[in-house]
C-alpha positions as CSV (number, residue, x, y, z in Angstrom):
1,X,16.6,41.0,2.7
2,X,16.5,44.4,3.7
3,X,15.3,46.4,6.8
4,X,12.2,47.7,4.9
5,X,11.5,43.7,4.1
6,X,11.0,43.2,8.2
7,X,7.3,44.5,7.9
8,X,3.9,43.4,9.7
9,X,3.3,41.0,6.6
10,X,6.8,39.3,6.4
11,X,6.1,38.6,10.4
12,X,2.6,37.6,9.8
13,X,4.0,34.9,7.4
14,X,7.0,33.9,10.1
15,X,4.3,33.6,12.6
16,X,2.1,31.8,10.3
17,X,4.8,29.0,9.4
18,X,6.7,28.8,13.3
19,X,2.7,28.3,14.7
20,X,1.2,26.1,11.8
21,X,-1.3,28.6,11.8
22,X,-2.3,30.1,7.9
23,X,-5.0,32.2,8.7
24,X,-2.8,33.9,11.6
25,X,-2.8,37.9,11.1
26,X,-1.1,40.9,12.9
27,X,-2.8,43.2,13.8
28,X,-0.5,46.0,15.8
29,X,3.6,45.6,15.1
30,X,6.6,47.8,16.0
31,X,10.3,47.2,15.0
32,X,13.2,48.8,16.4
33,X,16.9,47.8,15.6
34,X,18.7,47.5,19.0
35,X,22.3,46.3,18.1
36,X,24.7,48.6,19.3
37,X,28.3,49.0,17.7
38,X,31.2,46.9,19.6
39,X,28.9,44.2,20.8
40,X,27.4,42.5,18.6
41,X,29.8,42.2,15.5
42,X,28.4,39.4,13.2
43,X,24.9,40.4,13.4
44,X,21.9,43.1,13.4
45,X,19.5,42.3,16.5
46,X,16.0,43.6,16.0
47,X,13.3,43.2,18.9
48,X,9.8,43.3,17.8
49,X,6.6,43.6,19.6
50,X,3.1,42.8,18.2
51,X,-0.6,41.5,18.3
52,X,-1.8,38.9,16.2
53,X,-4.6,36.4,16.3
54,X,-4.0,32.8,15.2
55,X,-7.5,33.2,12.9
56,X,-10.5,35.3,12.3
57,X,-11.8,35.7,15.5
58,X,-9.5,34.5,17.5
59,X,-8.4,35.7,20.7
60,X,-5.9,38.7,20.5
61,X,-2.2,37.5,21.7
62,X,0.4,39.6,21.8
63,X,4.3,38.5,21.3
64,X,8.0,40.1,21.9
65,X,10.4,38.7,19.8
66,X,13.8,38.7,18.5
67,X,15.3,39.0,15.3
68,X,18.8,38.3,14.7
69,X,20.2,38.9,11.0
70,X,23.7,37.5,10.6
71,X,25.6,39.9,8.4
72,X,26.6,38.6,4.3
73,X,30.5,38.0,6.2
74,X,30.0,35.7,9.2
75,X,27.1,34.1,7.3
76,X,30.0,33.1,4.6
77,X,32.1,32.1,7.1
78,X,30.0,29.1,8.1
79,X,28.1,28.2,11.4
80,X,26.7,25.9,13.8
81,X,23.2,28.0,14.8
82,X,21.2,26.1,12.9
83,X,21.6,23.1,13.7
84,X,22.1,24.2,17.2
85,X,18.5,25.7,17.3
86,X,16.7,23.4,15.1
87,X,18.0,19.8,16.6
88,X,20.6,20.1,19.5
89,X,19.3,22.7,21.4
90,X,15.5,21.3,22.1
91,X,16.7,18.0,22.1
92,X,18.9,19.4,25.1
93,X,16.8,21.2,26.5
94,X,14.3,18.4,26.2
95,X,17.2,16.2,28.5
96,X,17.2,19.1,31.5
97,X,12.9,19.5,31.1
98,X,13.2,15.7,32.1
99,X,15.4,16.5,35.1
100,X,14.3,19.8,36.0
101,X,12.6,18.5,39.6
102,X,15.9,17.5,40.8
103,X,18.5,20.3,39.1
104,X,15.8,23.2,39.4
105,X,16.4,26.1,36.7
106,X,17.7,25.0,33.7
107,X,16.7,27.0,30.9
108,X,19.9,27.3,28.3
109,X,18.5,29.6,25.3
110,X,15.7,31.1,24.1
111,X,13.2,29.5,22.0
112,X,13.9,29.4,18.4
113,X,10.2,30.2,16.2
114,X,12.1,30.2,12.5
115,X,15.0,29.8,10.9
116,X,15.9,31.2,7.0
117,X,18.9,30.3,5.6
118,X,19.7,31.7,2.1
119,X,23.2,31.7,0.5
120,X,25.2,34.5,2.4
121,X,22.4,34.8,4.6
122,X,21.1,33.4,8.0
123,X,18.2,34.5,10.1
124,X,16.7,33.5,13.2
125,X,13.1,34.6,15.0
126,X,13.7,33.9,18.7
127,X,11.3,34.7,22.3
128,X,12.7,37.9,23.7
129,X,14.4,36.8,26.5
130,X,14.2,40.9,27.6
131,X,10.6,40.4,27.7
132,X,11.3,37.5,30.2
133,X,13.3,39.3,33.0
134,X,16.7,38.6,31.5
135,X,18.9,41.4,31.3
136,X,22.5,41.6,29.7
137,X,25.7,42.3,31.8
138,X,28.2,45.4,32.0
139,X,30.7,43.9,30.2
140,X,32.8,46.8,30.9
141,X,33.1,45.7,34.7
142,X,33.4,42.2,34.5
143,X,31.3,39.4,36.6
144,X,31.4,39.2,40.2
145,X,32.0,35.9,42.3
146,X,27.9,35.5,42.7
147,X,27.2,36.1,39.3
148,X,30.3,34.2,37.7
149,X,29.0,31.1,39.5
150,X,25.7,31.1,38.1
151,X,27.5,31.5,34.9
152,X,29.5,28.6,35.2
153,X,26.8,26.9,36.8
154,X,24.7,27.2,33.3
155,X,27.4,26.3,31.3
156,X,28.0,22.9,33.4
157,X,23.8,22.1,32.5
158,X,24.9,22.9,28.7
159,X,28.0,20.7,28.7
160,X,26.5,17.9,30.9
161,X,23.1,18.4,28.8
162,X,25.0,17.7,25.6
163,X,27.0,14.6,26.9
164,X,24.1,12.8,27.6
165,X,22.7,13.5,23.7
166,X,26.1,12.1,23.0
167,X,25.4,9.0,24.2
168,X,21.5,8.9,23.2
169,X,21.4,10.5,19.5
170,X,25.4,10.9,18.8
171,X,24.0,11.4,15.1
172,X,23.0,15.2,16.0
173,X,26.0,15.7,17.4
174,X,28.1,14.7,14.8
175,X,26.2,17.2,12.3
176,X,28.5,20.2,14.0
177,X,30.9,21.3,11.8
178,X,34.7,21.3,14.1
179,X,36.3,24.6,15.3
180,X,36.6,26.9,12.8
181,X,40.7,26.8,14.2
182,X,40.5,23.0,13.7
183,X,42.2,23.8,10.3
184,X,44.2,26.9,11.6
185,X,43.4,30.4,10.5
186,X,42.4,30.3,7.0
187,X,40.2,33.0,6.4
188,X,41.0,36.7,7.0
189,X,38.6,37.4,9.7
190,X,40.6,34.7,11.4
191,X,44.1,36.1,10.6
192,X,43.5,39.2,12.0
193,X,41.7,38.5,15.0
194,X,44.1,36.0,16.1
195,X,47.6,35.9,14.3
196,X,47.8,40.1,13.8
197,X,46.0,40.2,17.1
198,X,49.2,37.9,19.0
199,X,51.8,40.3,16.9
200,X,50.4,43.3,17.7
201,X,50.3,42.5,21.7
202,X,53.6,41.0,21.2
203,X,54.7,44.6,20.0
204,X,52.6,46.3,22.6
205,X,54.5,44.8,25.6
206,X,58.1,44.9,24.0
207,X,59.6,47.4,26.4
208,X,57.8,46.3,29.5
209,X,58.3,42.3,28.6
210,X,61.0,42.0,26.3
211,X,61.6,38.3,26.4
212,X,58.1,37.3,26.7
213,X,57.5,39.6,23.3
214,X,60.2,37.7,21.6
215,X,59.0,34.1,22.4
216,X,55.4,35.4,21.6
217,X,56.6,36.8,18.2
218,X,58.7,33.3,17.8
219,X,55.2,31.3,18.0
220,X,53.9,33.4,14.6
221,X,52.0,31.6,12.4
222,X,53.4,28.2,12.7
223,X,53.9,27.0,16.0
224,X,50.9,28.6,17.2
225,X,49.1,27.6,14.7
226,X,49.7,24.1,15.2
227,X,49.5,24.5,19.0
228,X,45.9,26.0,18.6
229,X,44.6,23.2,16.1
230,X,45.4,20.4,19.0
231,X,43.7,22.2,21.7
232,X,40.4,22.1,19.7
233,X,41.1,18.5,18.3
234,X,38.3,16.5,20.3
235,X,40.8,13.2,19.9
236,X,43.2,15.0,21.8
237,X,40.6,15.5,25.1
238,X,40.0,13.3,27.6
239,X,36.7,15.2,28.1
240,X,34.7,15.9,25.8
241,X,31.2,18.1,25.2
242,X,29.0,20.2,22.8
243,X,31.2,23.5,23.3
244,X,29.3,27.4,23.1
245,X,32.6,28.7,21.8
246,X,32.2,32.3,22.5
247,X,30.9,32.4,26.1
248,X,31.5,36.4,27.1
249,X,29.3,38.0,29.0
250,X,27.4,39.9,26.1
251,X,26.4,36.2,25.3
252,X,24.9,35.4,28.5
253,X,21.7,36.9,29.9
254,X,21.1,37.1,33.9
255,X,17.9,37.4,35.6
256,X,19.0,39.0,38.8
257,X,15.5,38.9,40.1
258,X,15.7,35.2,40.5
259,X,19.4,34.6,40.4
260,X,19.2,32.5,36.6
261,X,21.1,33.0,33.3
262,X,20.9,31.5,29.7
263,X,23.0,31.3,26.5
264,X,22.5,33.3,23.7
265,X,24.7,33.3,20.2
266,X,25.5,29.6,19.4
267,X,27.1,30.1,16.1
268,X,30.8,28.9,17.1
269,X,29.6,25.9,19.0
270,X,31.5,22.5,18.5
271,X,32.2,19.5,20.1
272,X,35.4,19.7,22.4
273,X,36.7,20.3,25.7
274,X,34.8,22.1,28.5
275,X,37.8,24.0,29.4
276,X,37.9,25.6,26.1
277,X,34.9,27.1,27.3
278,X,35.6,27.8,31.0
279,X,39.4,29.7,29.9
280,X,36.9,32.0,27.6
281,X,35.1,32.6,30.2
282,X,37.6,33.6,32.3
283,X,39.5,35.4,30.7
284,X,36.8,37.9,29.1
285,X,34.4,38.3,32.2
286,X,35.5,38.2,35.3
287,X,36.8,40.5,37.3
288,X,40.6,40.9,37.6
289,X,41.0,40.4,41.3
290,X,38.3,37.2,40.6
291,X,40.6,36.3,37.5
292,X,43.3,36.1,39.5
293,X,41.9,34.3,43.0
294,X,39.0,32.6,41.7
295,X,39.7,30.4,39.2
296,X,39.8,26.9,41.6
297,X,36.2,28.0,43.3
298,X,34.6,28.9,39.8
299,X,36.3,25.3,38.4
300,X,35.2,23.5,41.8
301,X,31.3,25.1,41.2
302,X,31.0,24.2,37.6
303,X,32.3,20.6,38.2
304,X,29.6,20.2,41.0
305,X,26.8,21.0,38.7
306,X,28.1,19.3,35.8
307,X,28.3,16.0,38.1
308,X,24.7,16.8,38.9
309,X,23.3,17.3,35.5
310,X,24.7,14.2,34.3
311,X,23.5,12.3,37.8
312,X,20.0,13.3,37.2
313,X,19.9,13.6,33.3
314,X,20.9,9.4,32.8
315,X,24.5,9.6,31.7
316,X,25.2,5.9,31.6
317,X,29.1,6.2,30.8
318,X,31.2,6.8,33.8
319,X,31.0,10.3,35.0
320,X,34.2,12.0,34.5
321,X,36.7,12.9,37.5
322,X,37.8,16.5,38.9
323,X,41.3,14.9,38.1
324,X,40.4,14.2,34.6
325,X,38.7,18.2,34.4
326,X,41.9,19.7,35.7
327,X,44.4,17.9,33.0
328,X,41.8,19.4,30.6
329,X,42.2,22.7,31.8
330,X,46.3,22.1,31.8
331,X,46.1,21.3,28.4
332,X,43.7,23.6,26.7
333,X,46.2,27.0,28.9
334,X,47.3,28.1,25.2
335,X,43.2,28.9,25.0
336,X,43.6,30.9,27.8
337,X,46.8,32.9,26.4
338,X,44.5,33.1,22.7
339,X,41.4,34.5,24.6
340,X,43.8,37.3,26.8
341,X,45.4,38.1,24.2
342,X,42.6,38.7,21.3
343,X,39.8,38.3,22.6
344,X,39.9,40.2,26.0
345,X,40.6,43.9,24.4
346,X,37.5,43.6,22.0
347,X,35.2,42.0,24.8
348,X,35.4,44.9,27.2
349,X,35.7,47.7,24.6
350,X,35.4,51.2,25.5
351,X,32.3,53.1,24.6
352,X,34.8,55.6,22.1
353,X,36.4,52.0,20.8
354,X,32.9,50.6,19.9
355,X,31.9,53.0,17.7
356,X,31.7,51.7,14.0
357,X,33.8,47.9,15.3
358,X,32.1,45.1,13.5
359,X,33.3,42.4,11.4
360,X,33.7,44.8,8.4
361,X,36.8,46.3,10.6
362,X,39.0,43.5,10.7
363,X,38.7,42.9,7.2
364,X,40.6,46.4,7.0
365,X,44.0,46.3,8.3
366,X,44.7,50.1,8.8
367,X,40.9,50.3,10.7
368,X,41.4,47.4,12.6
369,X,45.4,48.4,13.6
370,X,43.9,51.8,14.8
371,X,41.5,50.1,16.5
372,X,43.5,48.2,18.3
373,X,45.7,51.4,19.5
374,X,42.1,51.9,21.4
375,X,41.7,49.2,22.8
376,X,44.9,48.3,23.9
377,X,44.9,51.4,25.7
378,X,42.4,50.1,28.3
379,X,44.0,50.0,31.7
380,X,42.1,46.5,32.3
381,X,42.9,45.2,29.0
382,X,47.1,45.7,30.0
383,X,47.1,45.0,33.4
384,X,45.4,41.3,33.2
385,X,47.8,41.0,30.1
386,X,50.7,41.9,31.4
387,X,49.5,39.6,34.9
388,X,48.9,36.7,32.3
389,X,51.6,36.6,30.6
390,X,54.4,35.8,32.9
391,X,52.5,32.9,34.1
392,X,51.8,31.5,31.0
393,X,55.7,31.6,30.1
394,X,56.3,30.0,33.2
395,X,54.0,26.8,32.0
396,X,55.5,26.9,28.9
397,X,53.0,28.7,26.4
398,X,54.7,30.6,24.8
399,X,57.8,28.1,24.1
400,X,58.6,27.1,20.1
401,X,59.1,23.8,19.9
């Protein structure tokens, strides 16, 4: 389906079908694309504004929505938004709604109106969360302590929320698809995000880390490889939850008004370890001098309110320990060294690296190595690198077995 196909009559259908209304029409509608290069690389976001009325006569409503059209290549890759929107996501939210006098705000995504799934293609109709006060961060800056901790605060509601569906309706959870690492890097999106993306830091910190390049190179494909797929094996946890996958800060919207955030983007969910989430975090979003002094008061925060969402939500099983959270968060560190590594330098991209960076560039190995050159020129990106990775050597990260 093309741009042109996103008219006042394909909504009026949309609308017709999410609100079980046939005779709904619309009368005033305006489109604009708003996606901007570097940020949003697996899909095209449109936000739409219009007036409708439910039937002949009716009373004139307006509505601000969201279009999200997952491009042909991430759509082939496989995801998890689906299922997320149509079954785990209001049956979470539904768990929260039911606690929400005791645990306050807990809103974790927008609403999802429609869903059209077509091979190579995915697209969603959601509420514009704009339209609600929600604003996105400067991912270029990074989160500070205040705004971190509302962060993690949301994603504890979103894990805890999704342990106690566990335990009510385990079928829904069971529908997600594992990590797309559970079987290593197979496709070539995945080779070149992670495995080019470790050799060409490896390369990048030669002279200044010599020994630390060598072990890093030693680790490629195999032993990292392997060391990866047990991280995001949910036998190998101890602690285990309905994972976002991808939390950055371009996939979290803050309402600074009233101090609230929610999720957005829940294609690379799975079920896994918290810490998998809380190292990506991290390690794309806050700011360094948080990064590095942080970490225990952000971990302390999100285990307080994950022991409260699953206090007032009905979790029947024994509520997990801080002990327990912190062996997780021991042994998911090689997340933490993947997320530095590759995933840090695209997340707070310059405005000169964004331009033209979406999927289609790492499917091109000269684009994507000259792209890198940018990136990896960001005084940020190397200094929380080159902090990292003598610590992660230290715990043994980077070691070949």
């Amino acid at each position: 389906m093309e741009r042109e196909n996103y008219s006042a009559e394909y909504f009026e259908k949309a609308l017709a079908k999410a609100y079980g209304c046939e005779m709904l029409r619309v009368e005033n509608f305006h489109i604009k694309a708003v996606s901007q290069e570097g940020e949003n690389f697996c899909s095209v976001i449109y936000r739409v504004a219009l007036d409708f009325r439910r039937c002949p006569g009716g009373a004139l409503e307006s509505g601000k929505y969201i279009l999200k059209d997952l491009l042909p290549a991430a759509a082939a890759l496989g995801t998890n938004e689906k299922d997320m929107f149509e079954l785990l996501l209001p049956a979470m939210s539904s768990i929260l709604e039911g606690a929400s006098k005791e645990i306050g705000e807990h809103k974790l995504s927008a609403d999802c109106l429609l869903v059209e799934i077509s091979p190579k293609k995915e697209l969603y109709i959601l509420e514009d969360l704009g339209a609600l006060g929600y604003r996105s961060f400067d991912r270029r800056q990074g989160l500070n302590l205040e705004e971190a901790k509302i962060c993690v605060r949301k994603l504890a509601q979103f894990h805890g929320a999704s342990m106690v569906l566990n335990e009510n309706q385990p079928e829904l959870v069971q529908m997600l698809d594992p990590s797309h690492y559970a079987n290593g890097f197979t496709d070539r999106f995945a080779q070149a995000l992670v495995l080019d993306g470790v050799e060409y830091a490896a390369g990048s910190f030669a002279d200044e880390l010599p020994e630390i390049s060598k072990k890093m190179k030693a680790q490629v494909p195999v032993a990292y490889t392997q060391r990866m797929r047990d991280v995001v094996d949910p036998k190998q946890s101890s602690l285990n939850a309905v994972i976002h996958g991808d939390p950055w800060l371009n996939n979290i919207m803050f309402d600074s008004v009233n101090k609230k955030a929610t999720l957005v983007d829940f294609q690379n969910c799975f079920w896994g370890s918290p810490a998998i989430d809380l190292y990506f975090l991290f390690y794309t979003s806050l700011k360094p001098e948080l990064l590095q002094n942080n970490q225990d008061e952000l971990l302390n925060h999100y285990f307080d309110n994950l022991l409260e969402t699953l206090r007032h939500c009905g979790f029947k099983d024994t509520p997990p320990t801080f002990g327990q959270l912190k062996d997780e968060m021991q042994r998911c560190l090689f997340y933490a060294y993947y997320t530095v590594v590759c995933e840090l330098p695209i997340c707070c991209a310059s405005f000169e690296a964004s331009v033209d960076f979406g999927v289609h560039t790492f499917l091109d190995s000269e684009a994507m190595l000259k792209k890198r050159h940018q990136l990896f020129a960001s005084e940020r990106v190397r200094q929380t690198i080159k902090a990292t990775l003598p610590m992660l050597d230290q715990e043994g990260i980077l070691e070949t077995p």
